[in-house]
DRENLO-792987 format. One record per residue (C-alpha): residue number from 1; x, y, z. Coordinates in pm, 1 decimal. Each point is the difference from the previous one (the first is absolute). Layout:
! DRENLO-792987
{node NUM,{X,Y,Z}}
...
! end
This chain:
! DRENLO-792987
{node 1,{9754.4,4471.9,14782.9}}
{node 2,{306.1,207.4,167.0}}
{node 3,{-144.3,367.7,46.6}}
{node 4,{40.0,298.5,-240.3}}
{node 5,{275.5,225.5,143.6}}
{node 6,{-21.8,355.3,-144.9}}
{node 7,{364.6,142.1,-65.0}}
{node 8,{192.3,189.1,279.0}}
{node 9,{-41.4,325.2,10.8}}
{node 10,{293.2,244.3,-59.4}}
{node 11,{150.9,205.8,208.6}}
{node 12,{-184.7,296.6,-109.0}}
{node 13,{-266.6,-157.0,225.9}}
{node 14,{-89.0,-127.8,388.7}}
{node 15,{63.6,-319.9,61.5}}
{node 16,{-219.5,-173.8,243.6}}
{node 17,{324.4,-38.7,233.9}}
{node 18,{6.1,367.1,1.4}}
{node 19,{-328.7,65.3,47.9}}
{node 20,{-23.8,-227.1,337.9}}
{node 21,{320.9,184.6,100.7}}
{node 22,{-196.1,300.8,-41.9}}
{node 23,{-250.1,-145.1,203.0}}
{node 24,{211.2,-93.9,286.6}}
{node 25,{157.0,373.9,0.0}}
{node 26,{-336.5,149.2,-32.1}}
{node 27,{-152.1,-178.4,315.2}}
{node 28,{338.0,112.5,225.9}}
{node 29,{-72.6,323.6,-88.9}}
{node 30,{253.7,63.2,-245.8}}
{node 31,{-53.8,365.4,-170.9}}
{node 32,{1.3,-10.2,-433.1}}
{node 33,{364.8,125.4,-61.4}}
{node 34,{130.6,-240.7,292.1}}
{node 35,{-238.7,-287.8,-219.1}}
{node 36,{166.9,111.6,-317.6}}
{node 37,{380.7,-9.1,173.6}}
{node 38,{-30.7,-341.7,95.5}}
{node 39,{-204.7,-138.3,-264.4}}
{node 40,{205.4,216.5,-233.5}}
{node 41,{-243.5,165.1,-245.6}}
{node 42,{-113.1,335.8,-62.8}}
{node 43,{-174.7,166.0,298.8}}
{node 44,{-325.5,47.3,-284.0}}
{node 45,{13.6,-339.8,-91.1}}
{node 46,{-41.9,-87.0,422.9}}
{node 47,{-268.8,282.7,20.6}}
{node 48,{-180.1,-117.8,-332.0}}
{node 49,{-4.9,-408.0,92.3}}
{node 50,{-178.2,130.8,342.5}}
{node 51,{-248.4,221.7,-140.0}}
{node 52,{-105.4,-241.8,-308.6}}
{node 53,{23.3,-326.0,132.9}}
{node 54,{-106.0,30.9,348.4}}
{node 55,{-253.8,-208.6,185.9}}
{node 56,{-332.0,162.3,-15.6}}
{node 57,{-261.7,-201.8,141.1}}
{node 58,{54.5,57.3,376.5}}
{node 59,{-95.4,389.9,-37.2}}
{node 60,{362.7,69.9,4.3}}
{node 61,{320.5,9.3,-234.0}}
{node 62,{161.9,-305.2,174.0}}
{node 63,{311.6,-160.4,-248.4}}
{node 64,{13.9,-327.0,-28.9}}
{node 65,{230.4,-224.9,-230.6}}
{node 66,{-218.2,-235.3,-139.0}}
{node 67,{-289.6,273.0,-66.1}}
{node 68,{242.5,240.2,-162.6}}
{node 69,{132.5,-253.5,-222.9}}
{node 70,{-369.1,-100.8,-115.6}}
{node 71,{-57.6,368.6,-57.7}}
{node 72,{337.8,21.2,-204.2}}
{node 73,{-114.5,-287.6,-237.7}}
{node 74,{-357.5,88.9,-57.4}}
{node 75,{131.5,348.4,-123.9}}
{node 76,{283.9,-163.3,-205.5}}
{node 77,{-259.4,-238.9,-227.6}}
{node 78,{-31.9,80.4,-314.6}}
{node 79,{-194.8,74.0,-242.4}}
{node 80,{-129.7,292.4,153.3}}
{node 81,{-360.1,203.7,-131.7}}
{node 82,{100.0,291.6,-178.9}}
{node 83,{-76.7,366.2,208.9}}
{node 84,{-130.4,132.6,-343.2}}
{node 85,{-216.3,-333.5,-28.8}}
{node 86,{-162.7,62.6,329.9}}
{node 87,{-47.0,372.6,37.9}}
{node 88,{-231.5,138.9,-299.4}}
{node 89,{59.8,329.8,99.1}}
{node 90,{370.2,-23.7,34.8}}
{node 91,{-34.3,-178.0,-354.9}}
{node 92,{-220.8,278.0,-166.5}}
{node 93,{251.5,293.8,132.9}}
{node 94,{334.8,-222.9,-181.3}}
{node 95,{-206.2,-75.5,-316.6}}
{node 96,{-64.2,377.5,13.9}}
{node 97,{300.4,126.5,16.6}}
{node 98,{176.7,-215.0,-246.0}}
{node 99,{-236.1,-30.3,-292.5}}
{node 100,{-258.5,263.1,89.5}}
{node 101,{-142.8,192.5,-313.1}}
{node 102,{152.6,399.1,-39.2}}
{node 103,{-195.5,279.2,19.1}}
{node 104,{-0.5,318.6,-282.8}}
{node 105,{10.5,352.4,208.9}}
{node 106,{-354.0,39.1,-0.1}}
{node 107,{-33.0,-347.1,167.0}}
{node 108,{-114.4,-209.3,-242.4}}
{node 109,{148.9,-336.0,-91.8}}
{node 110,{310.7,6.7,-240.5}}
{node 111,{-24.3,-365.1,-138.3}}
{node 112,{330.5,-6.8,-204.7}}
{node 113,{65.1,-255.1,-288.5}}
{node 114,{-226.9,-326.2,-34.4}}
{node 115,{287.6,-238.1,78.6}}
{node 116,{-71.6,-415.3,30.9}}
{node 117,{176.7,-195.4,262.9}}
{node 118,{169.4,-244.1,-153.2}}
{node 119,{163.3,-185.8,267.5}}
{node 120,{364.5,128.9,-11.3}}
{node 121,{186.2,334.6,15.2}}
{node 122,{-103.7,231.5,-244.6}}
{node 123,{265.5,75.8,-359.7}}
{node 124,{185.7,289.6,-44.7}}
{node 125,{-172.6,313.0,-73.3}}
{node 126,{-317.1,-145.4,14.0}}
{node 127,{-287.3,161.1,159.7}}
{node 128,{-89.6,-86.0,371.5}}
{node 129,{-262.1,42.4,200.7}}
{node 130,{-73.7,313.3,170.3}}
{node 131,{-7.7,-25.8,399.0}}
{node 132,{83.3,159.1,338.7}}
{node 133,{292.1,-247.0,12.2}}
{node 134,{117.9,114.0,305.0}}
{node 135,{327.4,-243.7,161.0}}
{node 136,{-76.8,-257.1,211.5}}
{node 137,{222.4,211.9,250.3}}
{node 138,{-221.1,297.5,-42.0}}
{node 139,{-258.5,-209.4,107.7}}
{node 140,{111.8,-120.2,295.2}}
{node 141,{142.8,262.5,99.0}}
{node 142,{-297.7,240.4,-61.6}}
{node 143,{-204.4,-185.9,199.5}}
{node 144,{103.5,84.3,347.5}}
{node 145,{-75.6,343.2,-115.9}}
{node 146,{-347.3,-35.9,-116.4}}
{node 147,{-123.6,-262.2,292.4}}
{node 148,{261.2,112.2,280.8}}
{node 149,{-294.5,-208.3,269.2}}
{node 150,{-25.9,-294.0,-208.2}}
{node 151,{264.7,-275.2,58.8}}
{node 152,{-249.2,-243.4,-251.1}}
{node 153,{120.5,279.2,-270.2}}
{node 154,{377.1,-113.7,33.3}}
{node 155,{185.3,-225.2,-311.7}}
{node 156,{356.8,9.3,-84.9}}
{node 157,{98.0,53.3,-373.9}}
{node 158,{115.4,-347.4,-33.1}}
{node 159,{-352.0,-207.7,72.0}}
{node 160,{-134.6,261.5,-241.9}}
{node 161,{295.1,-155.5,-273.5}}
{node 162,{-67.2,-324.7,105.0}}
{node 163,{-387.5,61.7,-20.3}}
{node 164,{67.1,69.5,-379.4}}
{node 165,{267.5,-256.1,-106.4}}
{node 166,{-88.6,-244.7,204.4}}
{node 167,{-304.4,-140.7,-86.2}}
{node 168,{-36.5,-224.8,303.7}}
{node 169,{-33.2,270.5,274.7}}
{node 170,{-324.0,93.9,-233.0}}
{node 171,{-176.8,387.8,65.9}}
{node 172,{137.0,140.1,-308.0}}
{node 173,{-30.7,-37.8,-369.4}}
{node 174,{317.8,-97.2,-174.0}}
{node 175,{-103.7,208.3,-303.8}}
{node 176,{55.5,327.8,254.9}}
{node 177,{380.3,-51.4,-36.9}}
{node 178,{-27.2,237.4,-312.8}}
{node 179,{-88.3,303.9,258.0}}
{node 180,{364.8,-82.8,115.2}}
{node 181,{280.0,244.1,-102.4}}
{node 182,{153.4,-254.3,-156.7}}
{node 183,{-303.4,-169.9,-205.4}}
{node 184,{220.4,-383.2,106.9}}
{node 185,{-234.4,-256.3,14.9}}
{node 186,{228.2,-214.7,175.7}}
{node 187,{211.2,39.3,256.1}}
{node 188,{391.1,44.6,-64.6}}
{node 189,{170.2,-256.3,297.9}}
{node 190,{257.3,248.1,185.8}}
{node 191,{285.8,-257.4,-19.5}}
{node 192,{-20.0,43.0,-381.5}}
{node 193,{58.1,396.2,51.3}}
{node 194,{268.4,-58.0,258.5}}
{node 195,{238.9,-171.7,-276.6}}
{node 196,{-102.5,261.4,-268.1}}
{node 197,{374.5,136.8,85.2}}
{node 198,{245.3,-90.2,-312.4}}
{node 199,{283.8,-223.6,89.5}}
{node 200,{231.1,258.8,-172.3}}
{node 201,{-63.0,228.6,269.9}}
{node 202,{237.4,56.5,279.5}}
{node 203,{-4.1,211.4,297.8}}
{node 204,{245.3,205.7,-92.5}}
{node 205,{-137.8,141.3,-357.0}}
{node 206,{-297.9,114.6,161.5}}
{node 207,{-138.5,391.0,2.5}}
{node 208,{120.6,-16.5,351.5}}
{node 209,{353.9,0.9,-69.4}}
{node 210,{0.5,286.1,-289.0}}
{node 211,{216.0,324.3,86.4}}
{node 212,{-127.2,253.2,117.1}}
{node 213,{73.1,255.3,-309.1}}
{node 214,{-216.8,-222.1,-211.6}}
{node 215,{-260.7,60.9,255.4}}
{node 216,{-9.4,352.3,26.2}}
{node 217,{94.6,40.9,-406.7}}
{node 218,{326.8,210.9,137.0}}
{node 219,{232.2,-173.1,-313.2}}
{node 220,{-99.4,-96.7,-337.8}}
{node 221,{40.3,-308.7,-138.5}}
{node 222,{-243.4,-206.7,253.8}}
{node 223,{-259.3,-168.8,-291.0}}
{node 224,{-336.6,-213.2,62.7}}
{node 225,{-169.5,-266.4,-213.3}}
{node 226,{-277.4,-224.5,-92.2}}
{node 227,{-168.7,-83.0,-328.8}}
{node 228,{-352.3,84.0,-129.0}}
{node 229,{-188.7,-298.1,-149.0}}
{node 230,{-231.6,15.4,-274.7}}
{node 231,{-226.6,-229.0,-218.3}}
{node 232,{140.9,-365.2,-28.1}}
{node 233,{266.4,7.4,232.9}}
{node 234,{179.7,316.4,-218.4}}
{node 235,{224.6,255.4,268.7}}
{node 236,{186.7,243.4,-23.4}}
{node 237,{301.9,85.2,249.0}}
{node 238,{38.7,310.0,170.2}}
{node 239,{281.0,210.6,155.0}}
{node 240,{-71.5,329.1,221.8}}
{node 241,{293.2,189.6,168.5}}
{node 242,{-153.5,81.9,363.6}}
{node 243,{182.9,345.3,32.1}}
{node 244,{-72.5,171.9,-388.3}}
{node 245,{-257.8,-264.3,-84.7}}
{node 246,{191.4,-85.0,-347.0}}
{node 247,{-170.0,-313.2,-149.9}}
{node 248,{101.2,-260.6,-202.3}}
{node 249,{-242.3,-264.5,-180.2}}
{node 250,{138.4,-318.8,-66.6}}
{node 251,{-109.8,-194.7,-305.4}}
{node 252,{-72.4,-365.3,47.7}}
{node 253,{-106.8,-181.1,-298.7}}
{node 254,{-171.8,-337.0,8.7}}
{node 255,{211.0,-270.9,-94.4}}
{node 256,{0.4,-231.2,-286.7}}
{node 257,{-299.0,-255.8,67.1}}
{node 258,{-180.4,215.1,195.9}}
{node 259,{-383.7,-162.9,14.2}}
{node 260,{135.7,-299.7,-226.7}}
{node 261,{157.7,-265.3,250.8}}
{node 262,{87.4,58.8,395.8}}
{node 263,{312.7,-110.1,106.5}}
{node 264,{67.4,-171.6,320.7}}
{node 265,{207.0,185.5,217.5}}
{node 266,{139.1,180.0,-290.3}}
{node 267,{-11.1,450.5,8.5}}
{node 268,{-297.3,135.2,-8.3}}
{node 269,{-107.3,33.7,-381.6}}
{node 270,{-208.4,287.1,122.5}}
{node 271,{316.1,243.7,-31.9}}
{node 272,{5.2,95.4,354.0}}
{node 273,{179.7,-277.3,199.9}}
{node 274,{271.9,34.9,183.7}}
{node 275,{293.5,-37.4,-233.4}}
{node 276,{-142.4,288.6,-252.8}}
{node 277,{-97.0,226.7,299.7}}
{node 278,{351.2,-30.0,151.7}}
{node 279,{138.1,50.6,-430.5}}
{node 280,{-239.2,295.1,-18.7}}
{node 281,{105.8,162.0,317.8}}
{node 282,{357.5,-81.5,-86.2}}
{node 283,{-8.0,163.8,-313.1}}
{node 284,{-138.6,350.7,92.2}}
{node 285,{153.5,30.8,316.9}}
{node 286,{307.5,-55.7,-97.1}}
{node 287,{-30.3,308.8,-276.9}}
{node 288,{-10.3,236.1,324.0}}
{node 289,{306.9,109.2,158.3}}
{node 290,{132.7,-168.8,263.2}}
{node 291,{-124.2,254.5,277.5}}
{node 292,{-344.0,-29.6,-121.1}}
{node 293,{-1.8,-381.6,60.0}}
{node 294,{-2.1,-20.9,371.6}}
{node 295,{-305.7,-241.7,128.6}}
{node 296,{-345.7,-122.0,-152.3}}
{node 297,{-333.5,-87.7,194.3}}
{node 298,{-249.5,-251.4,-169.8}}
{node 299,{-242.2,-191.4,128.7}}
{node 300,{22.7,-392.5,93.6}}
{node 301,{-139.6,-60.9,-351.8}}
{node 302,{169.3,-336.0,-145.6}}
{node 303,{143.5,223.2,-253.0}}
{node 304,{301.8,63.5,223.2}}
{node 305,{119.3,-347.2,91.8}}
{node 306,{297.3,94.2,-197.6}}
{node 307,{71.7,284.0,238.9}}
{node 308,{382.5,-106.4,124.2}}
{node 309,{113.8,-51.1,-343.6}}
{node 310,{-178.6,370.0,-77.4}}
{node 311,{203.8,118.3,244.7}}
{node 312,{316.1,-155.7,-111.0}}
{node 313,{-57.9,179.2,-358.5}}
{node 314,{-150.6,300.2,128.8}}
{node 315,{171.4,105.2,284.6}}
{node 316,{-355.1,74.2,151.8}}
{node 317,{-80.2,-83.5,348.8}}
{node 318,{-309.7,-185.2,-23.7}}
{node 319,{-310.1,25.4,290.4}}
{node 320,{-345.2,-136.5,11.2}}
{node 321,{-265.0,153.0,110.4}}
{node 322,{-243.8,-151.6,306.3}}
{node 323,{-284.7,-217.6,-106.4}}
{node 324,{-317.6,185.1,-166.4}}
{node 325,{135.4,330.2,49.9}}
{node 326,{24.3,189.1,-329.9}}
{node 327,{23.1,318.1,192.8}}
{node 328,{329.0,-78.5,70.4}}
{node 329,{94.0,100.9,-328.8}}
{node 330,{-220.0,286.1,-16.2}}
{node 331,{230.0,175.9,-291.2}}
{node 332,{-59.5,-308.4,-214.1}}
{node 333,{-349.1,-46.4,88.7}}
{node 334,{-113.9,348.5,-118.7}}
{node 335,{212.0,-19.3,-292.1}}
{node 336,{-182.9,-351.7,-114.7}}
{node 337,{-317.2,186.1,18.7}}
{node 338,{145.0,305.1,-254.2}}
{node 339,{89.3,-270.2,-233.9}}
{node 340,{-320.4,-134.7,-5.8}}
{node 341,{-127.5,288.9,-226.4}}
{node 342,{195.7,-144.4,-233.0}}
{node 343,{2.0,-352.0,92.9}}
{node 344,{-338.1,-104.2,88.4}}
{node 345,{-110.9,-266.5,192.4}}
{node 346,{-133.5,-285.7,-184.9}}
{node 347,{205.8,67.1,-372.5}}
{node 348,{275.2,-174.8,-70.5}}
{node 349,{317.5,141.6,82.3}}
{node 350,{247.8,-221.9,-240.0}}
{node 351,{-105.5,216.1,-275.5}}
{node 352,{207.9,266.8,87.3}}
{node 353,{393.5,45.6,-143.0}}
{node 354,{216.0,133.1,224.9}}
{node 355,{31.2,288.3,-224.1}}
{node 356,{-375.9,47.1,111.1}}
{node 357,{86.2,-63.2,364.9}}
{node 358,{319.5,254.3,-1.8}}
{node 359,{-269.7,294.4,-127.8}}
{node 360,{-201.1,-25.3,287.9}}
{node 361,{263.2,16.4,237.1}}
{node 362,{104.7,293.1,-169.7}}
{node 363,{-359.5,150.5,-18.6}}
{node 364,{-52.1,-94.7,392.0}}
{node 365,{410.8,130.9,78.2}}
{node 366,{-114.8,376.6,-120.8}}
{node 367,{-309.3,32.9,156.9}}
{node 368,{1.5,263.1,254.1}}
{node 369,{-10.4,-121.2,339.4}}
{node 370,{-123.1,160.1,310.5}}
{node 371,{231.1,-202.7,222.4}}
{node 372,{289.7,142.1,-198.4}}
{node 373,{-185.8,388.9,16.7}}
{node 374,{-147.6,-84.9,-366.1}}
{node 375,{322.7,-55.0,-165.3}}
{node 376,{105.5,-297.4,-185.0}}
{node 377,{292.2,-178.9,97.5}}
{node 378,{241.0,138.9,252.2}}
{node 379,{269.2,188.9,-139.1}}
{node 380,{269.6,-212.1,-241.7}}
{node 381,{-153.1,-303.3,93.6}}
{node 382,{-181.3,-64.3,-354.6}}
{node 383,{404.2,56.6,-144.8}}
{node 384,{128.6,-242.1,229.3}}
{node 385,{-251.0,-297.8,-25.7}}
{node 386,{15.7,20.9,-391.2}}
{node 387,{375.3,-53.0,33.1}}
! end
């Protein structure tokens, strides 16, 4: 039978030709940074290779090719043990950390709500279980702190991850994944969050390239958005000027079939795709004067795939803010959370006529603010967005 060939390495690695060159260098009495100019690799990588995969057995640290490369491939095999699987104490400190019971002030244990495991992350607002839940990279990083002698007491945050989601490298319950931030029983693959970017996006509508008055609020007429969702897929739109934080709501009513039949690649029946947001957007904007319509920031919802024809209508210039970064949009975000006294999450907000929806901008457009020294709107701003 012809032998088993494992495939070549890449060139992230030594070769064996390289590591008999080393050899040769080595015994001339070549110093590390001449090794690493003629072999040419990293000075560290030359100064590693001698130091881990030296010949040991003479009492010395003589290098030799064939001895270095046995070394290279008995540390390369795989599966390893687990760290956590062999060191209890190492074990007991992680399982500590992360799913550890609380203590009241007086010391006692705080035991928290009786939740069952059930083998999957846990539903929105739904109780979960009480713990220390510290992040994997607390842990690891705490640790040099609390055994700064012990180089046993060393894991990175990633065998710790891998300890819980995958169940091969053993030590740890998969159950403790609910002391995690996130609650995710499984593990999210990062080349699904690296495409997560719409394909409507472009460089150049991105928060980057905004001017610099919308920035610092200098001129009016600067305007973020983003929609607040309610119970079966129900939203409403809204519309916050960044400089006198004038909102609009935008009413978006389910459309005919809603819940009845689903239409393949048809608009969204939920009232909030992208054709009725650009519509809704269209339609109040356009009420403002011209001077007051200058750019809008949303998020990279779908909602906004109809951006460039928006902009067409509009006269807006259109930017997107940066992945998972609502703060962005801070204006926007704090409004949401006013309208939530009136909205609340979980009802359904397709109830509401737009008659409904222009009160409480007018209820939330007079409220004193203190970022406006308690007044309302600033002055002859209320006459000129009614025009």
């Amino acid at each position: 039978m012809p032998s088993v060939s494992r495939a070549p390495l890449s060139g992230r690695y030594l070769s064996f030709a390289e590591r008999e060159e080393i050899a040769i260098l080595r015994a001339t009495g070549c110093r590390v940074r001449e090794i690493a100019r003629r072999v040419g690799r990293s000075p560290s990588t030359i100064s590693r290779e001698l130091r881990r995969n030296a010949a040991t057995r003479g009492g010395g640290l003589e290098y030799r090719a064939t001895t270095a490369q046995w070394h290279a491939y008995r540390r390369a095999r795989r599966p390893k043990t687990a760290k956590l699987a062999t060191n209890p104490t190492l074990r007991g400190y992680v399982q500590d950390r992360l799913a550890g019971v609380i203590a009241n002030p007086d010391g006692t244990p705080a035991a928290g709500p009786e939740v069952r495991w059930i083998g999957r992350r846990h539903g929105r607002r739904q109780a979960r279980r009480w713990a220390r839940s510290w992040s994997p990279e607390q842990i690891a990083n705490r640790l040099p702190v609390d055994f700064p002698d012990d180089a046993s007491m060393r894991i990175s945050h990633e065998a710790i991850y891998q300890a819980l989601y995958v169940q091969g490298r053993g030590a740890l319950r998969r159950e403790l994944t609910a002391c995690l931030r996130t609650g995710r029983a499984l593990r999210v693959p990062r080349a699904r969050t690296r495409g997560r970017c719409k394909q409507f996006i472009s460089r150049e509508i991105m928060i980057s390239e905004r001017p610099a008055e919308a920035t610092d609020r200098a001129v009016p007429g600067h305007w973020e958005g983003d929609l607040i969702l309610g119970l079966g897929s129900s939203a409403i739109g809204t519309l916050v000027e960044r400089t006198t934080r004038f909102t609009l709501l935008l009413h978006l009513p389910r459309m005919p079939g809603h819940g009845q039949v689903r239409v393949h690649n048809g608009p969204a029946l939920a009232g909030h795709g992208a054709e009725a947001v650009r519509d809704a957007i269209a339609s109040s904007i356009t009420a403002l004067p011209e001077q007051l319509r200058r750019s809008l920031t949303w998020d990279q919802g779908a909602e906004m795939a109809q951006h460039a024809q928006l902009r067409i209508d509009t006269g807006l210039a259109i930017y997107f803010c940066d992945p998972h970064s609502p703060w962005q949009r801070a204006t926007n975000e704090n409004t949401n959370g006013l309208l939530r006294q009136y909205f609340p999450k979980g009802t359904d907000l397709s109830k509401h006529t737009p008659t409904e929806l222009d009160a409480v901008a007018a209820a939330l457009n007079s409220r004193p603010r203190k970022t406006l020294a308690y007044n309302g709107l600033l002055p002859g701003f209320a006459l000129t967005a009614s025009v």
